[in-house]
C-alpha beads as a LAMMPS data file, in Angstrom:
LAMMPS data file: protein, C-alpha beads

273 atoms
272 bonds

1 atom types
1 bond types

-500.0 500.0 xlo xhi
-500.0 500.0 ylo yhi
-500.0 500.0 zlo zhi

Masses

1 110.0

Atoms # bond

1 1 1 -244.174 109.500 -361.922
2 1 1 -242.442 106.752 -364.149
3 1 1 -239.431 107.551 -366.122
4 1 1 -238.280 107.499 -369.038
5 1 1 -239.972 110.013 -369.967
6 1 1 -240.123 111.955 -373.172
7 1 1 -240.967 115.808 -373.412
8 1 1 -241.341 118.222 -376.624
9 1 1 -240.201 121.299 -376.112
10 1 1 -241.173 123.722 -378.885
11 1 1 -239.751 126.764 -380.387
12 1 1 -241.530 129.958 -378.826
13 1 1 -241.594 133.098 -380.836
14 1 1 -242.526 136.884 -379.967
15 1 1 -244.775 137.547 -382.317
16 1 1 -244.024 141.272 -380.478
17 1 1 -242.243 142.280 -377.880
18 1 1 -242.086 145.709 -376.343
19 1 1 -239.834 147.139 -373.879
20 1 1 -242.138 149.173 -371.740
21 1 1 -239.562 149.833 -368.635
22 1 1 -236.499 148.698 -366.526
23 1 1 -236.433 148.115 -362.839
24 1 1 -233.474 149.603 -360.406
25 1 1 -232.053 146.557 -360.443
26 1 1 -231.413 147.047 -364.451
27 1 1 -234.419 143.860 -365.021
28 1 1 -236.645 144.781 -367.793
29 1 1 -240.145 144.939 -368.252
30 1 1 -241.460 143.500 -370.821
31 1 1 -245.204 143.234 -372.771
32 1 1 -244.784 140.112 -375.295
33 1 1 -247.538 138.387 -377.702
34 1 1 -246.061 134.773 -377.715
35 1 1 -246.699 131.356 -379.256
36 1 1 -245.163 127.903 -379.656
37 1 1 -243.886 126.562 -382.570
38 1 1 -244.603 122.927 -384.136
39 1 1 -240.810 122.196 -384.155
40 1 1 -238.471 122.393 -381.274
41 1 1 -236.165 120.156 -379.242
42 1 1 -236.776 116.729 -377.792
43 1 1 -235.839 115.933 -374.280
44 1 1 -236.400 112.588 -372.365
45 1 1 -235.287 112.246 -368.791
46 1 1 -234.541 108.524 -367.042
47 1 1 -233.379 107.293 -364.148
48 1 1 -230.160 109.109 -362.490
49 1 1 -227.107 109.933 -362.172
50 1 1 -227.079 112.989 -362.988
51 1 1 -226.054 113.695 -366.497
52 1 1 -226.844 115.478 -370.257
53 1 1 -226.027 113.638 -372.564
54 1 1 -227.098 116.293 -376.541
55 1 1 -227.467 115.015 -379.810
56 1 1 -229.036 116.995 -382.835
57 1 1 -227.552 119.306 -385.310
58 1 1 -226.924 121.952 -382.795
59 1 1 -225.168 119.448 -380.282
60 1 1 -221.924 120.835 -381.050
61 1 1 -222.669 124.366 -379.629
62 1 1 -223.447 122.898 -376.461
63 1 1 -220.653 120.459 -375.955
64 1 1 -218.655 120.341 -372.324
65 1 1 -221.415 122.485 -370.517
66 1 1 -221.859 121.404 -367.629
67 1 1 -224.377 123.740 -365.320
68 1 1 -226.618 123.966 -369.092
69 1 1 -230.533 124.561 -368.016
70 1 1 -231.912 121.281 -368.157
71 1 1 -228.971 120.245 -365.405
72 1 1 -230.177 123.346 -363.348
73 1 1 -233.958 122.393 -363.856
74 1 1 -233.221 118.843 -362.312
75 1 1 -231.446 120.121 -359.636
76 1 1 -234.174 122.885 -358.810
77 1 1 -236.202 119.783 -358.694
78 1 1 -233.993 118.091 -356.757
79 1 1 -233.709 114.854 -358.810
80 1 1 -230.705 112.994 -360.195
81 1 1 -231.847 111.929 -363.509
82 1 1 -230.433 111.152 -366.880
83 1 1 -231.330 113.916 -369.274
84 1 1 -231.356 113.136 -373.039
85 1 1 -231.558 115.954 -375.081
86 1 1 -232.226 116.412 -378.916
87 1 1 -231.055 119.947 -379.795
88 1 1 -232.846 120.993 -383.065
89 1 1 -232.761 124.788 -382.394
90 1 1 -229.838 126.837 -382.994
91 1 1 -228.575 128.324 -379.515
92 1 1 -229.012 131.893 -378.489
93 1 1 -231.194 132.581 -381.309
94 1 1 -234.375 134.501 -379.402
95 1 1 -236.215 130.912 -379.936
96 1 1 -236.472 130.395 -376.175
97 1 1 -234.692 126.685 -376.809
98 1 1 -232.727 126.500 -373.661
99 1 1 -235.564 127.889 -371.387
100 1 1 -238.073 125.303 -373.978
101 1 1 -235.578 122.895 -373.050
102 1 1 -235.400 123.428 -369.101
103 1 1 -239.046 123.875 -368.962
104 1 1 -239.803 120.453 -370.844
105 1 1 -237.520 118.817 -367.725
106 1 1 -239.705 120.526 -364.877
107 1 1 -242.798 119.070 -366.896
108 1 1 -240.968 115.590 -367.195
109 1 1 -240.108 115.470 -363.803
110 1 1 -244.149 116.633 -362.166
111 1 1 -241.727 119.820 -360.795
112 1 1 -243.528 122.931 -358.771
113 1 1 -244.308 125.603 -361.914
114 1 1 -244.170 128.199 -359.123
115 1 1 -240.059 127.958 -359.196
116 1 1 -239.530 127.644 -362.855
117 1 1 -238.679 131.392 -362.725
118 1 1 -235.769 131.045 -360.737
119 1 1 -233.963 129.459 -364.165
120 1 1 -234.782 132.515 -366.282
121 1 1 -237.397 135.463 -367.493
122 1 1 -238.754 132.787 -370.254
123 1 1 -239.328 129.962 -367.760
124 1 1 -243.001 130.541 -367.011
125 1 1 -244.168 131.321 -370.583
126 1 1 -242.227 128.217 -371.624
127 1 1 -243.882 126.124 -368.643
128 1 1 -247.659 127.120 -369.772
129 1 1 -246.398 126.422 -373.416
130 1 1 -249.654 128.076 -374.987
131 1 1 -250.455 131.377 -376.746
132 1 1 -249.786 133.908 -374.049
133 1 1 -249.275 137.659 -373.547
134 1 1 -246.902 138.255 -371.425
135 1 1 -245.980 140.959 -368.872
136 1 1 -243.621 142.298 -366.093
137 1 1 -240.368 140.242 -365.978
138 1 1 -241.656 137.188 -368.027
139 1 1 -244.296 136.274 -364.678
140 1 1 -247.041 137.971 -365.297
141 1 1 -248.698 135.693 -368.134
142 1 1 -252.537 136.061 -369.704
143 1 1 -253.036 133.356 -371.747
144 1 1 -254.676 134.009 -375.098
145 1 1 -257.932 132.367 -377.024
146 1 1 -256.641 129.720 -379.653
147 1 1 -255.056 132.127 -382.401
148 1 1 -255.455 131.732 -386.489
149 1 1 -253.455 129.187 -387.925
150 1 1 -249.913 131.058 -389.053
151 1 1 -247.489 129.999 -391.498
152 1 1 -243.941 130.773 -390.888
153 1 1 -240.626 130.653 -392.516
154 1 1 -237.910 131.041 -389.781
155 1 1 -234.446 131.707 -390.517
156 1 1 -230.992 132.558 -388.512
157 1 1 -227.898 133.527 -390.030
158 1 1 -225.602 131.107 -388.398
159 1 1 -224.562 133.310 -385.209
160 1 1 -225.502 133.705 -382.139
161 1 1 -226.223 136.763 -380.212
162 1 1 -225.734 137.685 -376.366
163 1 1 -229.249 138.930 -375.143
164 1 1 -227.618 141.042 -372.105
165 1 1 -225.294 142.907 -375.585
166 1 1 -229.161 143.492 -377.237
167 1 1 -230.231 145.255 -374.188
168 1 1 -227.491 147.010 -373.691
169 1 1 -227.582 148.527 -376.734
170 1 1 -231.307 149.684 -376.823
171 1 1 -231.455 153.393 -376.774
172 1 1 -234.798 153.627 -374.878
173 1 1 -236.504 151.465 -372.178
174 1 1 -239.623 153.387 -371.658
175 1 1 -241.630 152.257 -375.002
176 1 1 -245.067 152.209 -375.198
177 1 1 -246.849 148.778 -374.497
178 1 1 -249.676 146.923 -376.253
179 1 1 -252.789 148.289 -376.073
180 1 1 -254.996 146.673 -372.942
181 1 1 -257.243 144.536 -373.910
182 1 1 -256.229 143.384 -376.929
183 1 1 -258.462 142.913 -379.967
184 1 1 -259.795 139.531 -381.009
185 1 1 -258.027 137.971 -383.695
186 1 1 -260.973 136.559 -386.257
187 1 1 -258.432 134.964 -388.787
188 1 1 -254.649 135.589 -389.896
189 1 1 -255.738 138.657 -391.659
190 1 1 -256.599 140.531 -388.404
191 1 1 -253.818 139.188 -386.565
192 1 1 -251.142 140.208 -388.638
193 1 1 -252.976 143.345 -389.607
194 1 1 -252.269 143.768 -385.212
195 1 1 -248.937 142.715 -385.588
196 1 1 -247.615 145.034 -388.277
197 1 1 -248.638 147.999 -385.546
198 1 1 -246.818 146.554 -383.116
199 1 1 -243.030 146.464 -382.261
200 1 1 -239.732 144.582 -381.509
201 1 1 -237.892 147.013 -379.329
202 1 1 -234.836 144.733 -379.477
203 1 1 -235.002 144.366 -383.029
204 1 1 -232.374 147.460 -383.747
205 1 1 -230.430 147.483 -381.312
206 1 1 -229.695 143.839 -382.674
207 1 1 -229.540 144.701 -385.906
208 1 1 -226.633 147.398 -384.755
209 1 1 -224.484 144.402 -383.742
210 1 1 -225.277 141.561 -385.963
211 1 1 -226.250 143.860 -389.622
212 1 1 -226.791 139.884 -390.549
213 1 1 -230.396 140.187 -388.991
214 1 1 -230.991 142.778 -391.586
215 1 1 -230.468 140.496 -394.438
216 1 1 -232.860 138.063 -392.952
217 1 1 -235.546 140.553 -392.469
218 1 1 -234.668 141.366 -396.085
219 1 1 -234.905 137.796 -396.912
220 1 1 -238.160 137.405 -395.675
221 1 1 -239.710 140.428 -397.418
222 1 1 -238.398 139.477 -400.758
223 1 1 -239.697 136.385 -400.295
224 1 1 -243.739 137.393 -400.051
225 1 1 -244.057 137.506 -396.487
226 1 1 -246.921 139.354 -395.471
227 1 1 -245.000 140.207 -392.183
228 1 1 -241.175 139.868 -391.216
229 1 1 -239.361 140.375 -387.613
230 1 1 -236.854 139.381 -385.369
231 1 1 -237.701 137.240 -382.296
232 1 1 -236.726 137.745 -378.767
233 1 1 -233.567 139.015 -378.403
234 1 1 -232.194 137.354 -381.956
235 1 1 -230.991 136.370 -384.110
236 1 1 -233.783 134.130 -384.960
237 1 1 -236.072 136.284 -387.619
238 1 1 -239.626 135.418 -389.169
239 1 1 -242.134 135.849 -391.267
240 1 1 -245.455 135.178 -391.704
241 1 1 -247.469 134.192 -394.802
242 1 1 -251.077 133.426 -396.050
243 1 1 -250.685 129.855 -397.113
244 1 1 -248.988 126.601 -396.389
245 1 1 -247.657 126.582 -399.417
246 1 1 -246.465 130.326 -399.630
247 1 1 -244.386 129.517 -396.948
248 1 1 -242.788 126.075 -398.340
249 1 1 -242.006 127.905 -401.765
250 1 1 -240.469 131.051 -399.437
251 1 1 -238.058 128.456 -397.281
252 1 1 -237.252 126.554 -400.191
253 1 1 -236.090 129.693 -401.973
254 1 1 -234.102 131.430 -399.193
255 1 1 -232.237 128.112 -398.425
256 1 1 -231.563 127.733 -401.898
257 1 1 -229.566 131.583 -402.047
258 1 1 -228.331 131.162 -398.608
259 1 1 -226.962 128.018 -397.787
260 1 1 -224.981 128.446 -394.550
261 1 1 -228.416 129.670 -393.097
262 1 1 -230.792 128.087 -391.178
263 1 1 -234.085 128.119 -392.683
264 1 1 -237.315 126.091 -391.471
265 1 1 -241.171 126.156 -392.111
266 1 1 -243.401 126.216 -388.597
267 1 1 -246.883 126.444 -387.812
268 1 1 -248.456 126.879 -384.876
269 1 1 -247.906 123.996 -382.009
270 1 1 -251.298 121.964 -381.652
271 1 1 -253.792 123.521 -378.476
272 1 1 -253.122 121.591 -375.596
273 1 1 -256.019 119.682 -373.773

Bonds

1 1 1 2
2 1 2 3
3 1 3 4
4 1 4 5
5 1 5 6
6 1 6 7
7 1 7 8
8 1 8 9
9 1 9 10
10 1 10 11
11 1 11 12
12 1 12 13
13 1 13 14
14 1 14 15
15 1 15 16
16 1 16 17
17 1 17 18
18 1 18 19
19 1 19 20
20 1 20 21
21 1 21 22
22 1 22 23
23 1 23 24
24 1 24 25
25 1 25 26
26 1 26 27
27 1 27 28
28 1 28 29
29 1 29 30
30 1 30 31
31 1 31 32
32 1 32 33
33 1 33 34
34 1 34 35
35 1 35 36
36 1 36 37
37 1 37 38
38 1 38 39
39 1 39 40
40 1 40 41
41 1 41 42
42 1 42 43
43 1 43 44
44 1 44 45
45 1 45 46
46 1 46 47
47 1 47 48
48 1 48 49
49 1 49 50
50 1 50 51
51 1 51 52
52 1 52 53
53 1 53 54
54 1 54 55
55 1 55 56
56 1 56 57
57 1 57 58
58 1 58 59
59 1 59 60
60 1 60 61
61 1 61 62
62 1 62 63
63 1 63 64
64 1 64 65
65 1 65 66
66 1 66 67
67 1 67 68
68 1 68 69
69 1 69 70
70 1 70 71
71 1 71 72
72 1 72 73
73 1 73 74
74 1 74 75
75 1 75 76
76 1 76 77
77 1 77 78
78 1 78 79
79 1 79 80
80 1 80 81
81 1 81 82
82 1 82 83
83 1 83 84
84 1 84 85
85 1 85 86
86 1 86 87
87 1 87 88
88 1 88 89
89 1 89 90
90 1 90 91
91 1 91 92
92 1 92 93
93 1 93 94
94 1 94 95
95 1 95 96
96 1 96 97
97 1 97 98
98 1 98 99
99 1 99 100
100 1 100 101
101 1 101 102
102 1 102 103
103 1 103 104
104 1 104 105
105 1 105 106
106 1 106 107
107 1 107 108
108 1 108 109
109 1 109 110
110 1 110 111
111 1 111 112
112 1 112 113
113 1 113 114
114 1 114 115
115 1 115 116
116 1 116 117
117 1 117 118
118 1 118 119
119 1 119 120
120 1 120 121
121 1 121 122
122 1 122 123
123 1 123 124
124 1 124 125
125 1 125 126
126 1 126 127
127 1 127 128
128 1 128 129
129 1 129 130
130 1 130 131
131 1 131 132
132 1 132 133
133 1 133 134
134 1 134 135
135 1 135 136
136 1 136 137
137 1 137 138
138 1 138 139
139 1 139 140
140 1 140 141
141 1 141 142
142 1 142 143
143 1 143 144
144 1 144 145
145 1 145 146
146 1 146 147
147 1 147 148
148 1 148 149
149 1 149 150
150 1 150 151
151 1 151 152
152 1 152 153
153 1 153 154
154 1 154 155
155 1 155 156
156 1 156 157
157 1 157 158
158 1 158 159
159 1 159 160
160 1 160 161
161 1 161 162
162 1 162 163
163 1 163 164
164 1 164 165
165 1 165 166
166 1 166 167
167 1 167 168
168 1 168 169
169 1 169 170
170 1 170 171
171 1 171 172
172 1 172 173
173 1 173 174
174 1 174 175
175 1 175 176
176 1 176 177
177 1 177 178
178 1 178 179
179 1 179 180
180 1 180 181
181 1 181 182
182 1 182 183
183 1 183 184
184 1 184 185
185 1 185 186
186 1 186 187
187 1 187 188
188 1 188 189
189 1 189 190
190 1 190 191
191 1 191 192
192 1 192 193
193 1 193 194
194 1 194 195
195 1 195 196
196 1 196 197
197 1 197 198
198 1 198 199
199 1 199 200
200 1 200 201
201 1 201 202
202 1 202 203
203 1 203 204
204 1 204 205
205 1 205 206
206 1 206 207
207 1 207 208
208 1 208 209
209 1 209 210
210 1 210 211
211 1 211 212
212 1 212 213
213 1 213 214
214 1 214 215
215 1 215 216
216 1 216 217
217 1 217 218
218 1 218 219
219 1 219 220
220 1 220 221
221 1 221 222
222 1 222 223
223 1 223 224
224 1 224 225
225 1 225 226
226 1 226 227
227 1 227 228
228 1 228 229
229 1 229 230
230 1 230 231
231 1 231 232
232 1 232 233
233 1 233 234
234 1 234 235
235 1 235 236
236 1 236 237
237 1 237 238
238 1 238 239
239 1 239 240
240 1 240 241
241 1 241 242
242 1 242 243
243 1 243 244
244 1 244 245
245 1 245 246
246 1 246 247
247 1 247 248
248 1 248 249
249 1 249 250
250 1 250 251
251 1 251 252
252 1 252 253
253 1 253 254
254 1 254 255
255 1 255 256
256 1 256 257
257 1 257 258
258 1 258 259
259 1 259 260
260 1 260 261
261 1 261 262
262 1 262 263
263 1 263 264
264 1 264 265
265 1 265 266
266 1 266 267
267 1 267 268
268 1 268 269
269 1 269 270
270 1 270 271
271 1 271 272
272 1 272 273
């Protein structure tokens, strides 16, 4: 392995994610459709000491940390590198940037996969980096046929939300999961015709502390979006929309009536191999 070495690590987004249980030890199960994004963070990793060293528009959220993810992920595998890392992503925004972030240091540094889920439920999903449905904790993964090109407008209102406050505020752990096997997705069509039947648990009980994510999800209606939804835990909310274009004009307009938001355009990230 030669360093430098530069990683992407891309937005992920649950595309669903159900709440089908929780453990005695209060860990909850989970049954998640999820994809990567084609925008994300940037982290390149070089020859030691130890050290993080964030630029990016979102820098600023992440100043002074000092046990952040990608210093945990270098220490889990056991190098003393120098970790540069463009922060692009708003932070704590359901977006899975930190855990995109620590997994794109394991995959810098040739680390064991097998540990990444020491650093968090997301590691593994964010490790395989393809379209996945994922189960259990965040381990047990399935990944997924290449999907139908999507066209998304995401946008955050500025804030971020504690994942441990979502959960605590969901009113029901034992939801039903996705149904086993899932269909086959022939074009966008189908698969958002499957994802308007299917559910964010943790989309209300976010919504109850941040009414914020509400306007979003209003946003993104009003907007044309053939389907709108929070991600992960929040506060991160898309929506999804038949054409390229559809989705520019959608962005373009929401930025334009909400300027302290943060508002991008994603597809799809490209298959890998």
């Amino acid at each position: 392995m030669s360093l430098p070495r530069r990683e992407f690590a891309p937005a992920k987004l649950n595309l669903t994610l159900h709440v089908t249980g929780r453990r005695p030890d209060s860990y909850h199960l989970l049954d998640s459709l999820v994809v990567f994004l084609d925008i994300g963070d940037v982290v390149t990793v070089a020859k030691g000491p130890l050290a993080l060293a964030v630029t990016g528009p979102f820098a600023a959220a992440l100043a002074g940390q000092t046990d952040n993810l990608c210093l945990r992920a270098a220490r889990l595998a056991g190098r003393e590198v120098a970790i540069g890392l463009e922060k692009n992503l708003p932070v704590a925004s359901g977006v899975g940037g930190g855990s995109a972030d620590a997994a794109a240091v394991l995959r810098a540094l040739d680390a064991d996969p097998g540990a990444a889920a020491s650093l968090g439920a997301d590691l593994p999903v964010c490790m395989a980096g393809v379209a996945t449905r994922m189960r259990g904790l965040g381990e047990i993964l399935a990944p997924l046929p290449d999907l139908p090109p999507l066209h998304a407008v995401l946008v955050n209102p500025g804030r971020a939300l504690s994942t441990p406050a979502v959960y605590a505020a969901l009113e029901r752990r034992d939801n039903p999961p996705m149904p086993d096997p899932l269909p086959d997705f022939p074009d966008a069509a189908a698969l958002i015709g499957f994802l308007r039947a299917c559910r964010n648990d943790l989309q209300a009980p976010a919504i109850s502390l941040m009414p914020e994510i509400a306007d979003c999800l209003a946003a993104l209606r009003d907007s044309g979006a053939a389907l709108s939804r929070m991600s992960g835990s929040g506060a991160t909310c898309f929506g999804l929309y038949a054409a390229a274009t559809d989705a520019r004009a959608a962005a373009a307009g929401i930025a334009r009536a909400r300027p302290g938001w943060w508002v991008e355009t994603s597809g799809l990230a490209p298959p890998k191999g």
